[in-house]
N, C-alpha and C positions, 0 to 999 in steps of 0.2 A: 342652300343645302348645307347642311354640316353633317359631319362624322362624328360619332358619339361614344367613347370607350368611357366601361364603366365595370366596373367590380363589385362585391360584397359591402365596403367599407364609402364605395365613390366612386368620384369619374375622375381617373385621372388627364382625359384630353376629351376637351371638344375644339375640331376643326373645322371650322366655317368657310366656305369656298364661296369667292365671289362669282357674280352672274356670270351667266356666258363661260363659264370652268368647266369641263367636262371630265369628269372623272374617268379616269384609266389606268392599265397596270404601273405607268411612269408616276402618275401625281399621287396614286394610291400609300406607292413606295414613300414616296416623299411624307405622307402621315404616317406612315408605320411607325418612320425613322422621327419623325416628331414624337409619336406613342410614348417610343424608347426613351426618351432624353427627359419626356415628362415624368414615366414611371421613374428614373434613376434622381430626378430631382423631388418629385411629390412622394414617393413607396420605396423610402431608403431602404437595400436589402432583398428587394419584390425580386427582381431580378435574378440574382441567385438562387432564389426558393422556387422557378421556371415559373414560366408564362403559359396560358392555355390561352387557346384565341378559339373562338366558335365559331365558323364561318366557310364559307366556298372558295377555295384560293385555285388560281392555275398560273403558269408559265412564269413571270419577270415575279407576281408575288410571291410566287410560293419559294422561288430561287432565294427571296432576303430572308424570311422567315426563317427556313432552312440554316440560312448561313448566322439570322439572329440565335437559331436556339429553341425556337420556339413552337409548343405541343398547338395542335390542330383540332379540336372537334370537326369533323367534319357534319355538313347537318346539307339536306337537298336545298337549292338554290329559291326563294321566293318563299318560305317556309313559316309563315307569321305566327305558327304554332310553336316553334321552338327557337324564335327570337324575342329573347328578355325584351330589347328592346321596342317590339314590336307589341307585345302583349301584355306588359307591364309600365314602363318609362316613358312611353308616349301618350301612353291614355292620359297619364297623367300630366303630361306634360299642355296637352289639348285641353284638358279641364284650365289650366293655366291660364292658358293663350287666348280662350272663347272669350268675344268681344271687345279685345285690347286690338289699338290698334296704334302703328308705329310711326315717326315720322321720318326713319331713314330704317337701311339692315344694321347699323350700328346701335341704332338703341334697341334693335330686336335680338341681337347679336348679345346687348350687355343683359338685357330684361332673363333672356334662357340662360347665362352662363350663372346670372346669380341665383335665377330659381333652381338650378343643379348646384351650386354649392349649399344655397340652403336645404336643400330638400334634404329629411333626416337620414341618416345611416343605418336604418330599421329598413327601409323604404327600399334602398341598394339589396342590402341583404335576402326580403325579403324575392322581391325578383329573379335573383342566381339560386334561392330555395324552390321558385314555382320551375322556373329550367329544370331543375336535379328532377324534380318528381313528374313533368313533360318528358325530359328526356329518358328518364327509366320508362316509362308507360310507352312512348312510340317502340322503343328496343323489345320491351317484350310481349307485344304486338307484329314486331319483325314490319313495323313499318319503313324504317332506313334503312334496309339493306339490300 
C-alpha cells in the first residue's frame, strides 16, 4: 500500500507501507510529518503560501493538522468522484502497471516512484483542474452538505 501526495506541479511524497502495516491515526501521523519535511525540502516556500489537504480527518489527525497549519477540504469518506487520486492518477497509473510484473515490493516500489517522477507536470495539473470543476459541480448540486 502506499500514500500518494500530489499537487499541480507533482508529488511531493509517496509512502510505501510494508505488508502486514496497518494503517491508523498513529502511523497516518507519522506520514503527515514525512508530507511536511518533503514539501519543506522538494517546494521551498510551499509552506508559507499554506497547505490545503482534501480529505476526511478525525481525532489524533486532525489534532497535527491543526497544530501544522494546515486547510481542510473536507469531501464524504469513500468519495471516488472527488478524489484526484482516484479518478484521475490511478487510472493512469493501472495503464502502467497492466502486465508488468515484479520480482520483489522493492522493484515495484522503484518501477511507481519513477513512473511519478516521470509522468509530465501537465498530467498533475491537469487532475487538481478536473477536482476544481467536480468539486464546484457536487457544491452546486448541494451534494456535500
Amino acid at each position: 500500500m502506499a500514500n500518494i501526495f500530489w499537487d499541480r506541479k507533482g508529488f511531493p511524497l509517496v509512502d510505501f507501507m510494508s505488508k502486514g502495516i496497518t494503517i491508523n491515526a498513529n502511523r497516518y501521523c507519522q506520514t503527515l510529518r514525512k508530507l511536511r519535511r518533503a514539501i519543506q525540502t522538494k517546494g521551498r516556500g510551499m509552506l508559507s503560501g499554506g497547505i490545503v489537504l482534501l480529505h476526511d480527518t478525525a481525532g489524533a489527525t486532525q489534532e497535527l493538522l491543526d497544530k501544522l497549519g494546515w486547510e481542510i477540504y473536507d469531501h464524504p469518506p469513500y468519495s471516488p468522484d472527488l478524489a484526484p487520486s482516484d479518478f484521475h492518477l490511478f487510472l493512469k497509473l493501472k495503464v502502467f502497471l497492466r502486465g508488468k510484473r515484479f520480482g520483489s515490493d522493492e522493484e515495484l516500489e522503484n518501477a511507481v516512484t519513477t513512473w511519478l517522477n516521470e509522468l509530465a507536470a501537465e498530467e498533475y495539473d491537469m487532475g487538481i483542474l478536473k477536482l476544481v470543476e467536480r468539486y464546484d459541480k457536487c457544491l452546486n448540486l448541494e451534494v456535500i452538505m
